[in-house]
C-alpha positions in Angstrom: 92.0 -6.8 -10.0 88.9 -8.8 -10.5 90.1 -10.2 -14.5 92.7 -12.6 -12.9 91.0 -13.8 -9.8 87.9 -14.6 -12.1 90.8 -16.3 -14.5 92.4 -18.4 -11.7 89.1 -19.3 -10.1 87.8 -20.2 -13.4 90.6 -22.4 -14.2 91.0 -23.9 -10.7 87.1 -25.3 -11.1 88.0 -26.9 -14.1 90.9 -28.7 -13.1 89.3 -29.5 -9.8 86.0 -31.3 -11.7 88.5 -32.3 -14.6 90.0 -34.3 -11.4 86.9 -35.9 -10.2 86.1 -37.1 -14.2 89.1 -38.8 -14.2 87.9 -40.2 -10.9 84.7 -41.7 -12.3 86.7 -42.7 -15.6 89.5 -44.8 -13.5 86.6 -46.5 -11.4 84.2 -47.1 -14.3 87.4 -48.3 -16.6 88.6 -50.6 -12.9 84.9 -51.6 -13.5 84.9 -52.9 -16.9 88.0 -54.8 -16.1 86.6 -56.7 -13.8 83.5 -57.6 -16.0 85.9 -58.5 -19.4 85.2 -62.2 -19.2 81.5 -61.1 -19.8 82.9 -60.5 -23.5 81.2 -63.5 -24.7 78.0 -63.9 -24.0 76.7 -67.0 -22.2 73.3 -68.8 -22.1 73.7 -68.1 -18.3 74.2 -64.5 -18.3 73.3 -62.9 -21.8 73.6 -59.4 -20.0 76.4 -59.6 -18.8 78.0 -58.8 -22.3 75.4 -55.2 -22.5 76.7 -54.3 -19.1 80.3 -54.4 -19.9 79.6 -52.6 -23.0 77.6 -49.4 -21.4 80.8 -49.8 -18.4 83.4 -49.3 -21.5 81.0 -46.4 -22.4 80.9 -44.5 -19.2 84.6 -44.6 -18.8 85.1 -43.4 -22.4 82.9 -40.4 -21.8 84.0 -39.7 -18.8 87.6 -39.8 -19.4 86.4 -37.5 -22.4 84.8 -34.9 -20.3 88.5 -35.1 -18.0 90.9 -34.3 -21.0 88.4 -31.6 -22.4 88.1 -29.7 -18.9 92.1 -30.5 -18.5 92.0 -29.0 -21.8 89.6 -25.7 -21.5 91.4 -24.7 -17.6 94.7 -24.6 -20.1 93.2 -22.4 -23.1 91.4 -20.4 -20.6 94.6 -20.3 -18.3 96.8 -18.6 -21.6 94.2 -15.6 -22.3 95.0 -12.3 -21.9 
């Protein structure tokens, strides 16, 4: 009785913080579209082009640690 509530609760946990990465991924990625002018560097701004860089990198790994947790709730959701 305890093997398959431990399973579902398991899997429900990932899903549920897979969920909240893709949160932070959407925003950071809503983020970095709002900054994609700061491509080029200007005399004005010359850090503006760093910050939409690290924003591109905080979506990526976020929306990596989403599709791996999406990912692990599945392979953990098929054992017997």
């Amino acid at each position: 009785m305890w093997n398959p509530l431990a399973r579902l609760s398991g899997v429900l946990w990932l899903e549920i913080t897979g969920v909240f990465f893709g949160l932070f991924a959407l925003s950071a990625s809503v983020g970095a579209w709002r900054l994609r002018g700061e491509w080029h560097g200007s005399p004005v701004n010359p850090a503006g082009h760093t910050h939409l860089l690290m924003t591109i990198a905080v979506a990526l790994l976020f929306a990596y640690f989403c599709a791996t947790s999406f990912l692990r709730a599945r392979r953990r959701s098929r054992q017997t």
